[in-house]
PDB file as gemmi writes it, atoms N, CA and C in Angstrom:
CRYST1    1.000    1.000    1.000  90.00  90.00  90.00 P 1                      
ATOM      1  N   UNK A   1      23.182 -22.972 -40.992  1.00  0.00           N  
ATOM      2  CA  UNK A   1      22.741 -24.302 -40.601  1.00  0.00           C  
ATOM      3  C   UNK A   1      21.546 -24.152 -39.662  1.00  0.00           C  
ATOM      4  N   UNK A   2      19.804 -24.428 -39.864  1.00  0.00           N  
ATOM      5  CA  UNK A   2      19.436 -24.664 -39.002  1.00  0.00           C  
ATOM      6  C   UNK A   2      19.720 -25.462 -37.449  1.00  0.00           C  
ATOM      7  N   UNK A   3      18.720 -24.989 -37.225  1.00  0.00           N  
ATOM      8  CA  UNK A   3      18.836 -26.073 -35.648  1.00  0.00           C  
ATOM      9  C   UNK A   3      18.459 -27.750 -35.463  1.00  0.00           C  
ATOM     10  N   UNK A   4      18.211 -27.964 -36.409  1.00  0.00           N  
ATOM     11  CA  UNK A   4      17.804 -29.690 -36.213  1.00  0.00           C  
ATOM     12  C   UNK A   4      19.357 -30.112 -37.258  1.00  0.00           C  
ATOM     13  N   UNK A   5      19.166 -28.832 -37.914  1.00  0.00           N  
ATOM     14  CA  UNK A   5      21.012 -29.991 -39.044  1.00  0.00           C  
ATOM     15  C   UNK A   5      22.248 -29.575 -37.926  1.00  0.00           C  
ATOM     16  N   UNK A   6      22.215 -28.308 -36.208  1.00  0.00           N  
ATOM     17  CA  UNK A   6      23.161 -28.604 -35.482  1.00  0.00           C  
ATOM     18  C   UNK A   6      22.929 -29.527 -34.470  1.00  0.00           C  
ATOM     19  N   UNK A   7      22.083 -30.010 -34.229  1.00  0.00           N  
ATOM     20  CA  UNK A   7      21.297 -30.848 -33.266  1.00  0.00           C  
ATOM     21  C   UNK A   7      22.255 -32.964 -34.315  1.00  0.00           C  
ATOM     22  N   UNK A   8      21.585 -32.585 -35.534  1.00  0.00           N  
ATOM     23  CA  UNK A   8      22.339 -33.819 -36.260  1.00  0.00           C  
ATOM     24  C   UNK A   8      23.913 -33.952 -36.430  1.00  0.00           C  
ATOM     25  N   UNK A   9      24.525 -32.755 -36.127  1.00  0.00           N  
ATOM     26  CA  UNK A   9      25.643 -32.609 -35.945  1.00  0.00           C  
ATOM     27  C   UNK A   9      25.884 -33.253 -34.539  1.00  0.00           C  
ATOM     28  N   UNK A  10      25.573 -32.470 -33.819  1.00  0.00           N  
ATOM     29  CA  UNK A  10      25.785 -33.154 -32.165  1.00  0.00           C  
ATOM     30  C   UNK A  10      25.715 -34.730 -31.997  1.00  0.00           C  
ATOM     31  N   UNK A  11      24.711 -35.065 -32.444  1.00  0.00           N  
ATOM     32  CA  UNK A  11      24.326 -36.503 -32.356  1.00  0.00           C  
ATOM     33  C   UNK A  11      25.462 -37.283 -32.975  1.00  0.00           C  
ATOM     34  N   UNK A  12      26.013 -37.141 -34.352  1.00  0.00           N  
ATOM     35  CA  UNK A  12      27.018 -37.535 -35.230  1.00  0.00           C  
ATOM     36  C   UNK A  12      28.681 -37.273 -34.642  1.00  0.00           C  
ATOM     37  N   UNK A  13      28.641 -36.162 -34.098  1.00  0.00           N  
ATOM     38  CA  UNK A  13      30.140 -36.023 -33.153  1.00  0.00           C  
ATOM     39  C   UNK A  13      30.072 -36.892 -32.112  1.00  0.00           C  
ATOM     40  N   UNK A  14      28.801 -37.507 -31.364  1.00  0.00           N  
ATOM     41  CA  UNK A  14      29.025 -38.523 -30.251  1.00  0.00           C  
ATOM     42  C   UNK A  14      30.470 -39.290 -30.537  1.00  0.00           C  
ATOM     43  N   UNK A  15      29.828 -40.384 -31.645  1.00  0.00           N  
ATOM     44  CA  UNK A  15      30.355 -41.086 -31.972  1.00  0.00           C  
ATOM     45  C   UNK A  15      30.673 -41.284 -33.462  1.00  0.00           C  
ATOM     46  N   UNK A  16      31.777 -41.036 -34.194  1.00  0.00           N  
ATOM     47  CA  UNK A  16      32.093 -40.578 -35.359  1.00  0.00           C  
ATOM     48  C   UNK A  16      32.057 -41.971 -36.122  1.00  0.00           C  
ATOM     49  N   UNK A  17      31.322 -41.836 -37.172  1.00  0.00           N  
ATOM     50  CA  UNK A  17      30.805 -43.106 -37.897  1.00  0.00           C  
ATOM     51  C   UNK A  17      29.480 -43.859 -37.399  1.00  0.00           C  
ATOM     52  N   UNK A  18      28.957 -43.195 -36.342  1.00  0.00           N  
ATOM     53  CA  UNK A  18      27.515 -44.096 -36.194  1.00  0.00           C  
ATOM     54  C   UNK A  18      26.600 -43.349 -36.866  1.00  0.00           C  
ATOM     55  N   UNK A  19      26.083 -44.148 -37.431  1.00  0.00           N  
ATOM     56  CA  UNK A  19      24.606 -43.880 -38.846  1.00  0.00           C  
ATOM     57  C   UNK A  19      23.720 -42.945 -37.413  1.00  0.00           C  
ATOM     58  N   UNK A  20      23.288 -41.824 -37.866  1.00  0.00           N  
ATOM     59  CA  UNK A  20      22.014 -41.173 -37.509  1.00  0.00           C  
ATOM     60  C   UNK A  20      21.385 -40.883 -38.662  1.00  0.00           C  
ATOM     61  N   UNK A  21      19.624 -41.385 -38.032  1.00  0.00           N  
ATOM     62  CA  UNK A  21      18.634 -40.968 -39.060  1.00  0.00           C  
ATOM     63  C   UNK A  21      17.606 -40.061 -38.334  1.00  0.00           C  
ATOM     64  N   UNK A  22      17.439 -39.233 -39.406  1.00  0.00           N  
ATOM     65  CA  UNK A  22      15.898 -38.563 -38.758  1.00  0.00           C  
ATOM     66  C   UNK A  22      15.018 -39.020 -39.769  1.00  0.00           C  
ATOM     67  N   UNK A  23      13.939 -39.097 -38.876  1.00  0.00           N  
ATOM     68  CA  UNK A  23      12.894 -39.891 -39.075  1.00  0.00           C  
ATOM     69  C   UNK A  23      12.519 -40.270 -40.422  1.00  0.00           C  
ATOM     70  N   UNK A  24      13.078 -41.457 -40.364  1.00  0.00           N  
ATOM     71  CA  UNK A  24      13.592 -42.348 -41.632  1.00  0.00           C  
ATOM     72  C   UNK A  24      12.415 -42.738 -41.876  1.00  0.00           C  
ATOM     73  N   UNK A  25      11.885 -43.303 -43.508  1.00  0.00           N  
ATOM     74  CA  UNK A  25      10.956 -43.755 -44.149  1.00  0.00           C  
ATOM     75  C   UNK A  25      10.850 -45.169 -44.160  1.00  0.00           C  
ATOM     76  N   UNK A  26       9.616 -45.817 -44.516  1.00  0.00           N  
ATOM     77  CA  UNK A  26      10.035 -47.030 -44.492  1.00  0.00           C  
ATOM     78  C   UNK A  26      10.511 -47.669 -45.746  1.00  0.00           C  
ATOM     79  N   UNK A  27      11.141 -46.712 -46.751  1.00  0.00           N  
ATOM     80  CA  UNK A  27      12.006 -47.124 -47.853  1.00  0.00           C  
ATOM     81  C   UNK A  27      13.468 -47.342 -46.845  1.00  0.00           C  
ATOM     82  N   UNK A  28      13.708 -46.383 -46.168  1.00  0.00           N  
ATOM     83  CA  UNK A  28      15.373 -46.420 -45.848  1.00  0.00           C  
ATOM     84  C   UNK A  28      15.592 -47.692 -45.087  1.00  0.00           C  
ATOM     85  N   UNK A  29      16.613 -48.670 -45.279  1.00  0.00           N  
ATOM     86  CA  UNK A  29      17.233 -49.567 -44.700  1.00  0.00           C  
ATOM     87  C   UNK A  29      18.320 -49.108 -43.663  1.00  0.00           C  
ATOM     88  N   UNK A  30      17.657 -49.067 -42.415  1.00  0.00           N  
ATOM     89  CA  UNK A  30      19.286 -48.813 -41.561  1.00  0.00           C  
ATOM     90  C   UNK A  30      19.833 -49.777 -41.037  1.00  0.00           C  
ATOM     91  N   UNK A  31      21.433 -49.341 -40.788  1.00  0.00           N  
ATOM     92  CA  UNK A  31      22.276 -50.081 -39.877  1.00  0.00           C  
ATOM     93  C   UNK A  31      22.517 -49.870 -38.980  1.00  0.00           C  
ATOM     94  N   UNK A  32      22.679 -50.780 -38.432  1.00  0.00           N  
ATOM     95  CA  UNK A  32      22.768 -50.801 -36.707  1.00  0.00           C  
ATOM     96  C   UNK A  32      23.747 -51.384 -36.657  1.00  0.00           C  
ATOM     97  N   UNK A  33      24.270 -50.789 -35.141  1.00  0.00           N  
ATOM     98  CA  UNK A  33      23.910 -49.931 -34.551  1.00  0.00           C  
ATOM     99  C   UNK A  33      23.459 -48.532 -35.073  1.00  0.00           C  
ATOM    100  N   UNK A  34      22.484 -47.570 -34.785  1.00  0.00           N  
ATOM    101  CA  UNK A  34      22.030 -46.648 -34.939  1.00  0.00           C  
ATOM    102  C   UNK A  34      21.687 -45.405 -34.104  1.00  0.00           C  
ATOM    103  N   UNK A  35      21.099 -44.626 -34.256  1.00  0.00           N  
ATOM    104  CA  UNK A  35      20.670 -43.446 -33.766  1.00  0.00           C  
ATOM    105  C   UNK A  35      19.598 -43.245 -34.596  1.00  0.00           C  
ATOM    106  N   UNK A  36      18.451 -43.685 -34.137  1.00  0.00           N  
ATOM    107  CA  UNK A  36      16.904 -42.223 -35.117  1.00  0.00           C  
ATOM    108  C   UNK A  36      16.099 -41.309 -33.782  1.00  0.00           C  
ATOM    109  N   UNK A  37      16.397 -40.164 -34.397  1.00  0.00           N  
ATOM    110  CA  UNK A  37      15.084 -38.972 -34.165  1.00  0.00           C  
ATOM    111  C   UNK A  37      14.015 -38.050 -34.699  1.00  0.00           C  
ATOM    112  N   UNK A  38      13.782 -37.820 -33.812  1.00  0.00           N  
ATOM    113  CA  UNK A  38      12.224 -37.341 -34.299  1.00  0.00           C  
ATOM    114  C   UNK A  38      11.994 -35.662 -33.691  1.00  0.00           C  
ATOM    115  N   UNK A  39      10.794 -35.099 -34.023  1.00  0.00           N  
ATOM    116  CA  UNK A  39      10.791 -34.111 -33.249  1.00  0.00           C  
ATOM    117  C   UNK A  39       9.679 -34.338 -32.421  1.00  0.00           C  
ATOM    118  N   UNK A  40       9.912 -34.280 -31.335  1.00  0.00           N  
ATOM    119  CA  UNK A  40       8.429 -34.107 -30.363  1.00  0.00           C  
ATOM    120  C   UNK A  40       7.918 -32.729 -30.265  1.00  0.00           C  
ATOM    121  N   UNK A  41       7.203 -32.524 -29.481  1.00  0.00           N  
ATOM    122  CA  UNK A  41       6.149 -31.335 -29.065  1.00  0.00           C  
ATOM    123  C   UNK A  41       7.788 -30.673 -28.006  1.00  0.00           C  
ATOM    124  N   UNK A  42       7.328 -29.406 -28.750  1.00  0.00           N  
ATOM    125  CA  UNK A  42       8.512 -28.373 -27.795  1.00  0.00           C  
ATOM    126  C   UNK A  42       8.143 -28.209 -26.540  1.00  0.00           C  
ATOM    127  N   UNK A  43       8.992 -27.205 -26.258  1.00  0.00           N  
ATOM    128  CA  UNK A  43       8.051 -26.004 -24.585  1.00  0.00           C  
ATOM    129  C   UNK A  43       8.018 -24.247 -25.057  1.00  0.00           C  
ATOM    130  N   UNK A  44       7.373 -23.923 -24.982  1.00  0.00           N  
ATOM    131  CA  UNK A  44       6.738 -22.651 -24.962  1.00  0.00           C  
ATOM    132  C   UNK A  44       7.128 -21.650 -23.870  1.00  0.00           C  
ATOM    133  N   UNK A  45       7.680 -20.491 -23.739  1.00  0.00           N  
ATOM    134  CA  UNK A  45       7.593 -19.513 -22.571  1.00  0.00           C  
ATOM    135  C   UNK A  45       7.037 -17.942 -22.912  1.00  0.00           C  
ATOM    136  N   UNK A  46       6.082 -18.728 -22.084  1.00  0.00           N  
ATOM    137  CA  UNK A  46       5.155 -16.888 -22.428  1.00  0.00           C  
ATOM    138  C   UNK A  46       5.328 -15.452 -21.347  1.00  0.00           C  
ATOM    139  N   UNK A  47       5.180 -14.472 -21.942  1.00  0.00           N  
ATOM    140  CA  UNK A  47       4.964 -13.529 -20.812  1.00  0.00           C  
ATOM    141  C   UNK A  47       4.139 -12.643 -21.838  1.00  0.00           C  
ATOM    142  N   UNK A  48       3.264 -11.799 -20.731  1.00  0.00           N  
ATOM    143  CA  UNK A  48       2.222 -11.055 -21.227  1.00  0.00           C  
ATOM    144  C   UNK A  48       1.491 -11.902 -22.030  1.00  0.00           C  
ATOM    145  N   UNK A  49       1.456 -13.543 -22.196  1.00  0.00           N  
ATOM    146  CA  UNK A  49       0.257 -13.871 -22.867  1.00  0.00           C  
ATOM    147  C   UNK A  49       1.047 -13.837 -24.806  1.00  0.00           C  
ATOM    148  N   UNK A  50       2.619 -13.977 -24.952  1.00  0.00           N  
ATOM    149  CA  UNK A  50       2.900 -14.112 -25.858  1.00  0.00           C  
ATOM    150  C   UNK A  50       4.482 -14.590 -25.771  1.00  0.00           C  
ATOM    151  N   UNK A  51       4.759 -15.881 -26.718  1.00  0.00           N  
ATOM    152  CA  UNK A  51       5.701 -16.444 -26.883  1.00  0.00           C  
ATOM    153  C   UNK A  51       6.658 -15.408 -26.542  1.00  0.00           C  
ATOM    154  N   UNK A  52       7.630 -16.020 -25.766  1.00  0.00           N  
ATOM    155  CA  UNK A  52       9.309 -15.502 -25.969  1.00  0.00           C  
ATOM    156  C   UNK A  52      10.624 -16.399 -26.482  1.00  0.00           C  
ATOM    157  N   UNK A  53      10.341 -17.374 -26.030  1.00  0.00           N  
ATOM    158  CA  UNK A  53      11.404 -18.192 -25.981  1.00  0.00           C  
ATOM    159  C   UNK A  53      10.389 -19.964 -26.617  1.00  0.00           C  
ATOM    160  N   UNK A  54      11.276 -20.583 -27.584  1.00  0.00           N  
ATOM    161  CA  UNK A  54      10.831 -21.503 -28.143  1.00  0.00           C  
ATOM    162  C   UNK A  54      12.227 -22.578 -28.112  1.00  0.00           C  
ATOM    163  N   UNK A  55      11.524 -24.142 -27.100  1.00  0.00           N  
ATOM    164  CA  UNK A  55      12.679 -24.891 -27.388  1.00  0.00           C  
ATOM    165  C   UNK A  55      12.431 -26.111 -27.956  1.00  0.00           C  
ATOM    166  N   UNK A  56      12.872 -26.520 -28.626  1.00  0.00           N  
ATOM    167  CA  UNK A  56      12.623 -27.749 -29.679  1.00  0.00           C  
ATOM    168  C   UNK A  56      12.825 -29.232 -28.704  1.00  0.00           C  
ATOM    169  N   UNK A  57      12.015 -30.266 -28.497  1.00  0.00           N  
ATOM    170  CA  UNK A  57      12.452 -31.494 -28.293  1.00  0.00           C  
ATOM    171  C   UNK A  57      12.317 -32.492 -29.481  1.00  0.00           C  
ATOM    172  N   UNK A  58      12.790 -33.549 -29.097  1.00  0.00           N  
ATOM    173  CA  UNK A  58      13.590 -34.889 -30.073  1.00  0.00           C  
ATOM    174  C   UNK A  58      13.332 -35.723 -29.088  1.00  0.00           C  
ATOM    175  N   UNK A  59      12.820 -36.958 -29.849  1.00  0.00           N  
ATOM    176  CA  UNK A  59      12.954 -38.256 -29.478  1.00  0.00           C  
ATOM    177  C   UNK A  59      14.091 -38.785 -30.018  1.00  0.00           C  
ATOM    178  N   UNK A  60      14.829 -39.323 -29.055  1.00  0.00           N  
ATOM    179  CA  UNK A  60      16.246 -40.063 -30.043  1.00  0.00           C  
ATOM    180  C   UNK A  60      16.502 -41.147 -28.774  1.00  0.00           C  
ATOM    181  N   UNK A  61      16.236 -42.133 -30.184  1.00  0.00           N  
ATOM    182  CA  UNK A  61      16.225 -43.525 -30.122  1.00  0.00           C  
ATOM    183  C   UNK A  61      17.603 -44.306 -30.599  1.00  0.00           C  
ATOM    184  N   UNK A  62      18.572 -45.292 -29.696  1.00  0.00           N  
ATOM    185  CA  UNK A  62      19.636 -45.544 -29.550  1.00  0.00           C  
ATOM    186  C   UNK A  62      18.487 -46.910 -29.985  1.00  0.00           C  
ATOM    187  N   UNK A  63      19.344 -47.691 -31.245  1.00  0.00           N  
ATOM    188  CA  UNK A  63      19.181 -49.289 -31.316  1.00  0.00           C  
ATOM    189  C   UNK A  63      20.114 -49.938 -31.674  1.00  0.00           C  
ATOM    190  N   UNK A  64      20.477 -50.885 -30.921  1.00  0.00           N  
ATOM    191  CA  UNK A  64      21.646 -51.842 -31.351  1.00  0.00           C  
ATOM    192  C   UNK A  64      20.916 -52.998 -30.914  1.00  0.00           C  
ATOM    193  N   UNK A  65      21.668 -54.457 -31.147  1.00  0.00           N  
ATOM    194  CA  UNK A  65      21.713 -55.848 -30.985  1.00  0.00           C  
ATOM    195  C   UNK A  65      22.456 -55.989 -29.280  1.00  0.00           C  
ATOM    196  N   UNK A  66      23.294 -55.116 -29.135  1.00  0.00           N  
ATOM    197  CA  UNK A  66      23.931 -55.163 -27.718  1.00  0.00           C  
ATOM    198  C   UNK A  66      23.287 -54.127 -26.695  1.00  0.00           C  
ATOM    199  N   UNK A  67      23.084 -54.894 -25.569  1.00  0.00           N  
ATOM    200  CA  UNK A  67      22.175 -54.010 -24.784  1.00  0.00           C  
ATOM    201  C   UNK A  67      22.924 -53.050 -24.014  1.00  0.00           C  
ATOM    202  N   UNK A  68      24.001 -53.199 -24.039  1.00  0.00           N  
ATOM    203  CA  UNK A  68      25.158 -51.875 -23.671  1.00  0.00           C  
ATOM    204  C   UNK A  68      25.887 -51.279 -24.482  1.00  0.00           C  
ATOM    205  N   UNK A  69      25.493 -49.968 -24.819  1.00  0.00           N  
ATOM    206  CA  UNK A  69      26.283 -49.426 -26.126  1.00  0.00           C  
ATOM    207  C   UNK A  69      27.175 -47.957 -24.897  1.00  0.00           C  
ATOM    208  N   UNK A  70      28.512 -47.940 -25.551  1.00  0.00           N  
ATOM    209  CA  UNK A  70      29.034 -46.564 -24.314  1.00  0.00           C  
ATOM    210  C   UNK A  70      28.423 -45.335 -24.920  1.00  0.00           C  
ATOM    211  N   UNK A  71      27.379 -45.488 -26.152  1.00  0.00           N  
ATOM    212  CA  UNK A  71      27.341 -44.074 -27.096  1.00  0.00           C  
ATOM    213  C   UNK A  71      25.747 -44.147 -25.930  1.00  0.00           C  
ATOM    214  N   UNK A  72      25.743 -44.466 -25.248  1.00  0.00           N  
ATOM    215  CA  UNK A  72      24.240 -44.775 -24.176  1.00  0.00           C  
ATOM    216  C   UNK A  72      24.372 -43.550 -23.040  1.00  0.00           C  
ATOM    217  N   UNK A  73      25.771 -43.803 -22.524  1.00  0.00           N  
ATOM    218  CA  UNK A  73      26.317 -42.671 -21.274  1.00  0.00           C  
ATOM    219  C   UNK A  73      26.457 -41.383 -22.211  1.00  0.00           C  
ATOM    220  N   UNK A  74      26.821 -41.178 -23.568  1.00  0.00           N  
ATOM    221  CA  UNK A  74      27.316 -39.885 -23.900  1.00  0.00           C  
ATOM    222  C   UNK A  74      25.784 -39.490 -24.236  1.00  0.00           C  
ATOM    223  N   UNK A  75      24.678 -40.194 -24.895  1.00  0.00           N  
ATOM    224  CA  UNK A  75      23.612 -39.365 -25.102  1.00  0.00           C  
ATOM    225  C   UNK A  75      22.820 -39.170 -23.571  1.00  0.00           C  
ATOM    226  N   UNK A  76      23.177 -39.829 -22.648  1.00  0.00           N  
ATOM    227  CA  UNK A  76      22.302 -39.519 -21.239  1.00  0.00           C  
ATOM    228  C   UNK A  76      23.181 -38.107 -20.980  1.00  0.00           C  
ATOM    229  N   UNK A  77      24.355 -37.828 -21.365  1.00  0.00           N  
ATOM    230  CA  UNK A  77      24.760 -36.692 -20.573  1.00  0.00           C  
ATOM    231  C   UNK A  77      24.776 -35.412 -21.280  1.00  0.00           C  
ATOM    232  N   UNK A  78      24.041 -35.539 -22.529  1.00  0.00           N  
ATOM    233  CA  UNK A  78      24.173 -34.444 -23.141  1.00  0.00           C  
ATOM    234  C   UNK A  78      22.703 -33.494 -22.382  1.00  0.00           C  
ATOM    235  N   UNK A  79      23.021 -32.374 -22.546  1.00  0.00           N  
ATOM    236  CA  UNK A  79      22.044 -31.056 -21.687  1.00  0.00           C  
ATOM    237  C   UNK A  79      21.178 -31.149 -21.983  1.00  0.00           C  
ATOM    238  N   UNK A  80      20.167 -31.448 -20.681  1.00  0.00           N  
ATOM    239  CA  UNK A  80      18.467 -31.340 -20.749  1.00  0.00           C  
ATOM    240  C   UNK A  80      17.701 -32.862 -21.816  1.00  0.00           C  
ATOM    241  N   UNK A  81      18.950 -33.695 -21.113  1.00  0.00           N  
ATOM    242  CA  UNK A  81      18.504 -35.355 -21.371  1.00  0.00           C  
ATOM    243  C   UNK A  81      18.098 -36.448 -20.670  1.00  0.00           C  
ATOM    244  N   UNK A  82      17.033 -37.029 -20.836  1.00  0.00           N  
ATOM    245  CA  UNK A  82      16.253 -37.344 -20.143  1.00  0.00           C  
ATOM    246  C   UNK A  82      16.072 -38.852 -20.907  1.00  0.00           C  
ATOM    247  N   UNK A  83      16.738 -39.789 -19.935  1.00  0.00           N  
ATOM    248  CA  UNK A  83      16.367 -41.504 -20.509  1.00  0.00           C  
ATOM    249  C   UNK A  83      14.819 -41.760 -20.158  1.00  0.00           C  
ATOM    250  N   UNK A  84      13.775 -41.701 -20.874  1.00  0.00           N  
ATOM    251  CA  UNK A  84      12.585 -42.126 -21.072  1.00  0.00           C  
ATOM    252  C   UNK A  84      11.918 -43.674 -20.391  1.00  0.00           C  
ATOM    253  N   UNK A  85      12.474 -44.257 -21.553  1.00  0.00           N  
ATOM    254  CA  UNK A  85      12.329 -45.917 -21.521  1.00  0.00           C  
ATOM    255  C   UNK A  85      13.229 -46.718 -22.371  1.00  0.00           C  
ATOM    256  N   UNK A  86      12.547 -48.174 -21.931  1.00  0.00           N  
ATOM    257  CA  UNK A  86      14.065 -49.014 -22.643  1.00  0.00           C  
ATOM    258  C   UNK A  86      12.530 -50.080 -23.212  1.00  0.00           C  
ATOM    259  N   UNK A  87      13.017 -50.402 -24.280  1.00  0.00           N  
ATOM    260  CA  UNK A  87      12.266 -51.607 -24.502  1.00  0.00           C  
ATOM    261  C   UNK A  87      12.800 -53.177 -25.825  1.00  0.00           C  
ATOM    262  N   UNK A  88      12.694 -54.270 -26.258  1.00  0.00           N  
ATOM    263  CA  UNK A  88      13.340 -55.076 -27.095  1.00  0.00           C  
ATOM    264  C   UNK A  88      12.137 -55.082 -27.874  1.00  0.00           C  
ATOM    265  N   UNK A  89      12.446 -54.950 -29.132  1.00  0.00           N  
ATOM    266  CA  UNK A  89      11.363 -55.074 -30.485  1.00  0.00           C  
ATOM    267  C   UNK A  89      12.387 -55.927 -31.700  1.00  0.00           C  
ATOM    268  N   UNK A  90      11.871 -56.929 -32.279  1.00  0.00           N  
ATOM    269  CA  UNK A  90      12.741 -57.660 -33.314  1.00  0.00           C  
ATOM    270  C   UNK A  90      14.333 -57.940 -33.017  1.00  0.00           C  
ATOM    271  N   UNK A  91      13.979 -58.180 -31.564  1.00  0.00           N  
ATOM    272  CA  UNK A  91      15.817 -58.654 -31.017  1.00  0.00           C  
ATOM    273  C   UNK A  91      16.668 -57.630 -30.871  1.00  0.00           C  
ATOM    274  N   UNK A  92      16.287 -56.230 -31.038  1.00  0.00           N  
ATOM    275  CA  UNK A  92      16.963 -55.285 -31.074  1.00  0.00           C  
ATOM    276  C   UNK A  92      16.774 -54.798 -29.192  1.00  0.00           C  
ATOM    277  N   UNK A  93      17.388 -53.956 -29.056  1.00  0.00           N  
ATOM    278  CA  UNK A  93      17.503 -53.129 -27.733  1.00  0.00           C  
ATOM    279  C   UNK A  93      17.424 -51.286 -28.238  1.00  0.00           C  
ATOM    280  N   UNK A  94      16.687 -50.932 -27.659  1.00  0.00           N  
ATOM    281  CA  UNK A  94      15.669 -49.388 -27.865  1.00  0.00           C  
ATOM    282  C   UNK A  94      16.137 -48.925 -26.606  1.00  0.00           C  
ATOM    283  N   UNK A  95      16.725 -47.980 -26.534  1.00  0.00           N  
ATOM    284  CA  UNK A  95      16.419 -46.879 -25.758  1.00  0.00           C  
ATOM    285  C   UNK A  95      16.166 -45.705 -25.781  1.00  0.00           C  
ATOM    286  N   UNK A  96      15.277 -44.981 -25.286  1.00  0.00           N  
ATOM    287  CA  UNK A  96      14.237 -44.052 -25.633  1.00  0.00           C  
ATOM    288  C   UNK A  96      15.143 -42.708 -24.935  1.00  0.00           C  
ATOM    289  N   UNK A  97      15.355 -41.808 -25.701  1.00  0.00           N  
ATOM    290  CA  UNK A  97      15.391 -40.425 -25.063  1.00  0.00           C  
ATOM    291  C   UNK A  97      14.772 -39.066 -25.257  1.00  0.00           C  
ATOM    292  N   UNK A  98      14.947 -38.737 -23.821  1.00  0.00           N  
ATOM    293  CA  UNK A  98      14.150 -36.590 -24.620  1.00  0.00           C  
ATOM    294  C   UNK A  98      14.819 -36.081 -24.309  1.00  0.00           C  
ATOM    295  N   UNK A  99      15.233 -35.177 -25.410  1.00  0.00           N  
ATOM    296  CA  UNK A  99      16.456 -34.525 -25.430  1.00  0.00           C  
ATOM    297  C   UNK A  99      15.475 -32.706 -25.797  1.00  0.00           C  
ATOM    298  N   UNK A 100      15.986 -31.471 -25.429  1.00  0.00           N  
ATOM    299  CA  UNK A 100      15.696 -30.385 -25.720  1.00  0.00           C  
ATOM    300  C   UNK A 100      17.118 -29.643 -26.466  1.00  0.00           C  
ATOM    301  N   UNK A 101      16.135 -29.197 -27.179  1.00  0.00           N  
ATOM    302  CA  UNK A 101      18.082 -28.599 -27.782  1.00  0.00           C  
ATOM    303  C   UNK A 101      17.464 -27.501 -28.643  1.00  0.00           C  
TER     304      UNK A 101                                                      
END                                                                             
């Protein structure tokens, strides 16, 4: 199993039965409540002027209709997570995370 299909695992054990998408097309219809991520720009650790260590980040975006979801506290506490921003687009509620994994 790569690392983004154990990373989709993680996300999917939060909460068993909530739809996660990675970065869905604009064919796919989702339901919400949801989960989509993405990959952002990693971090890099060099010595001598050459990679050693490579860590992957994700944008993962929590959207529901209710602006308090409890699957909100389990993705803030997962390791090296970081609540971004919050914002409302089409009546929905967004909250933005960076997650390293």
């Amino acid at each position: 199993m790569g690392l983004r299909q154990q990373f989709q695992a993680v996300l999917e054990a939060l909460q068993p039965g909530f739809k996660v998408y990675f970065q869905p097309g604009a064919t796919i219809t989702m339901e919400y409540p949801c989960i989509v991520y993405q990959r952002d720009p990693g971090s890099t650790k060099f010595a001598n002027g050459k990679p050693y260590r490579f860590e992957q980040q994700y944008q993962v975006t929590l959207i529901s209709r209710q602006p308090d979801m409890p699957i909100f506290d389990k993705l803030a506490a997962l390791p090296k997570s970081t609540h971004a921003r919050f914002f409302v687009a089409d009546n929905l509620n967004h909250d933005v995370f960076s997650i390293y994994f």
